[in-house]
C-alpha positions in Angstrom: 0.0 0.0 0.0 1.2 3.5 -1.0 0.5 6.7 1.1 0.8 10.4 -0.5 2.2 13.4 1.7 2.9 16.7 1.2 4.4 17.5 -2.3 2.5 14.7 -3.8 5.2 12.2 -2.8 4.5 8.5 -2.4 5.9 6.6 0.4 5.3 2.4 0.8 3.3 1.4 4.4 3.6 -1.5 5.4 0.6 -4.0 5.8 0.8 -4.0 9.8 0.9 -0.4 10.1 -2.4 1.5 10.4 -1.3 5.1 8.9 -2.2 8.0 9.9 -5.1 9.9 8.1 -4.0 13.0 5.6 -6.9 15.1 7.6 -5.2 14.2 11.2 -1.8 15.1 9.5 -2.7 17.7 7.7 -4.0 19.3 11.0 -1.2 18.3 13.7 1.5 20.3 10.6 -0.6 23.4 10.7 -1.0 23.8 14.7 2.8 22.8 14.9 3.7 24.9 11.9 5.6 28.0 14.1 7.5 25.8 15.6 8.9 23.1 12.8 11.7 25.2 11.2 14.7 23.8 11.9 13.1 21.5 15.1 14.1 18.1 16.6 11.7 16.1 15.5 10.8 12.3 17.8 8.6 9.8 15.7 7.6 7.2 18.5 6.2 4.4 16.9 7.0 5.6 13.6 4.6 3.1 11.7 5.7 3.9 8.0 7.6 6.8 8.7 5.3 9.4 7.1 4.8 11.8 9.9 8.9 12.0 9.8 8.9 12.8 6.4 6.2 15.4 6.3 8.0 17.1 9.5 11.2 16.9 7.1 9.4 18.5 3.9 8.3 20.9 6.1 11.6 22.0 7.8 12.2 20.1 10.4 15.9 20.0 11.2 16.6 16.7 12.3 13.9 13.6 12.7 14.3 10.5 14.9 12.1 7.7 13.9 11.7 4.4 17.0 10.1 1.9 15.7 10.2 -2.0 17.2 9.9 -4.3 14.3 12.8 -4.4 11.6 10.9 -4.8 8.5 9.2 -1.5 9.3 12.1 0.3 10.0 13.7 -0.9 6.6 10.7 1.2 4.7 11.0 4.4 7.2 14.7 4.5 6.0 13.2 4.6 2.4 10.8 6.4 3.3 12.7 9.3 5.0 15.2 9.2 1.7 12.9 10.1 -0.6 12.9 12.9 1.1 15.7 14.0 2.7 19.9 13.1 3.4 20.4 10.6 5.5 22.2 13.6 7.9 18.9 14.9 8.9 17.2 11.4 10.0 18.1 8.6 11.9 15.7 5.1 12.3 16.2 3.6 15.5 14.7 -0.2 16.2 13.4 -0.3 19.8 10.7 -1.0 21.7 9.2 2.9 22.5 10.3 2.6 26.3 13.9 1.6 25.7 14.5 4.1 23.5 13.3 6.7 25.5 15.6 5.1 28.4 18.8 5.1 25.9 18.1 8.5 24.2 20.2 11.3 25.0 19.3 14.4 23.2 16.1 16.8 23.9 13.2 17.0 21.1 11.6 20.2 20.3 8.1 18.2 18.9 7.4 14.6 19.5 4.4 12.8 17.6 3.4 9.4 19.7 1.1 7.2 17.6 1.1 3.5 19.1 -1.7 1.1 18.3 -4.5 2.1 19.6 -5.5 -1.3 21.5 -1.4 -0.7 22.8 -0.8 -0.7 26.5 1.8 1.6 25.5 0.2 4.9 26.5 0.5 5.8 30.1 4.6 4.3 30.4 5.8 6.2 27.5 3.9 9.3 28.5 5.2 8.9 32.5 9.3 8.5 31.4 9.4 10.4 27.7 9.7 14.1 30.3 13.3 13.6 30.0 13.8 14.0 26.4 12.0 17.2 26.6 13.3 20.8 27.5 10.7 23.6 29.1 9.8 24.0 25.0 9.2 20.9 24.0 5.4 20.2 22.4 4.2 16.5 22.5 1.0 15.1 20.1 -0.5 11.8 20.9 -2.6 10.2 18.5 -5.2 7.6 20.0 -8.8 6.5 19.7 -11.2 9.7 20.4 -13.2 6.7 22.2 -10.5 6.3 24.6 -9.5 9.9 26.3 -5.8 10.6 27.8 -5.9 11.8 31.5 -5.2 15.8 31.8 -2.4 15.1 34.2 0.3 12.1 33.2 3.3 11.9 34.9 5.5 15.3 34.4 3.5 16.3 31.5 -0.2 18.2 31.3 -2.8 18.6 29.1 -2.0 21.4 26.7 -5.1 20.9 24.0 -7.2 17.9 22.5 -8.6 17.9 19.3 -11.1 15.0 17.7 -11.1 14.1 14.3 -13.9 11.5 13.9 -12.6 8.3 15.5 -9.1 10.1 16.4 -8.2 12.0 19.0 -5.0 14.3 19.3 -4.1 15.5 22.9 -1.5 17.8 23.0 1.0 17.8 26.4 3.8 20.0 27.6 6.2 19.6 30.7 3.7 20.7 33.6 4.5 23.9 35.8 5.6 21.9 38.8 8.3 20.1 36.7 9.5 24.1 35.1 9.6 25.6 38.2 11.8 22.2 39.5 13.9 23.2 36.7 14.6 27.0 36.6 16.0 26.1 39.9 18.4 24.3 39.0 19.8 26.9 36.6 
């Protein structure tokens, strides 16, 4: 199965992967669009790569793409080099909670779309605070059946948008976790 993005651009998905809809895509790029230019871009559960690669087309600076099964992460990488030099993406496979674990580096946007049915939700949102900085925007793409809690971890409830059967909730670091930090600086 083939999936278009932005420029009219065809990238492969593979069977397993459900992608994500142009209209959910197509929204999440224009509420993030101040903030893409040069960014550091996390794709958690990066499916078929495509939100990478619009977030590249778009500007993004750099885009890190964690995805568990190796198959999948072969078509990201062609994915993300139809669009892009391999300097300005990097395909990690992991399992979304080890990566976050061995990750070193600080995202300015991160787009989390596990399987819906995943029990993946609530221990990537409690541990992924420490790839973030007091900047850092977080999407989460789930069922609009199923809401996220307001408060999870070190992260609030920044917005929540539903698109039919998808919901988009927004998070940030929470005030409690800034404050912690400004005074440590």
């Amino acid at each position: 199965m083939n999936l278009r993005i932005q420029g009219d651009r065809l990238l492969k998905t593979p069977k397993t992967v459900r992608p994500t809809p142009s209209k959910i895509r197509s929204a999440l790029f224009n509420i993030w669009q101040p903030w893409l230019m040069d960014c550091r871009w996390l794709d958690l559960c990066a499916g078929s790569g495509a939100m990478g690669a619009e977030a590249l087309l778009r500007g993004a600076g750099k885009v890190v793409a964690i995805e568990v099964n190796s198959s999948t992460c072969k078509i990201i990488s062609e994915n993300l080099h139809k669009v892009s030099t391999t300097d300005r993406f990097q395909v990690v496979r992991a399992d979304a909670i080890k990566a976050i674990s061995k990750l070193t580096e600080t995202f300015d946007l991160i787009y989390f779309d596990p399987p819906y049915a995943s029990d993946l939700y609530l221990p990537v949102l409690t541990t992924i605070h420490r790839l973030c900085h007091s900047e850092t925007k977080i999407a989460v793409e789930h069922s609009s059946y199923h809401p996220l809690p307001l408060t999870i971890g070190n992260l609030e409830q920044t917005d929540d948008r539903v698109y039919g059967q998808t919901r988009l909730s927004f998070f940030a670091l929470g005030t409690s976790v800034l404050d912690r930090q400004s005074e440590g600086n």
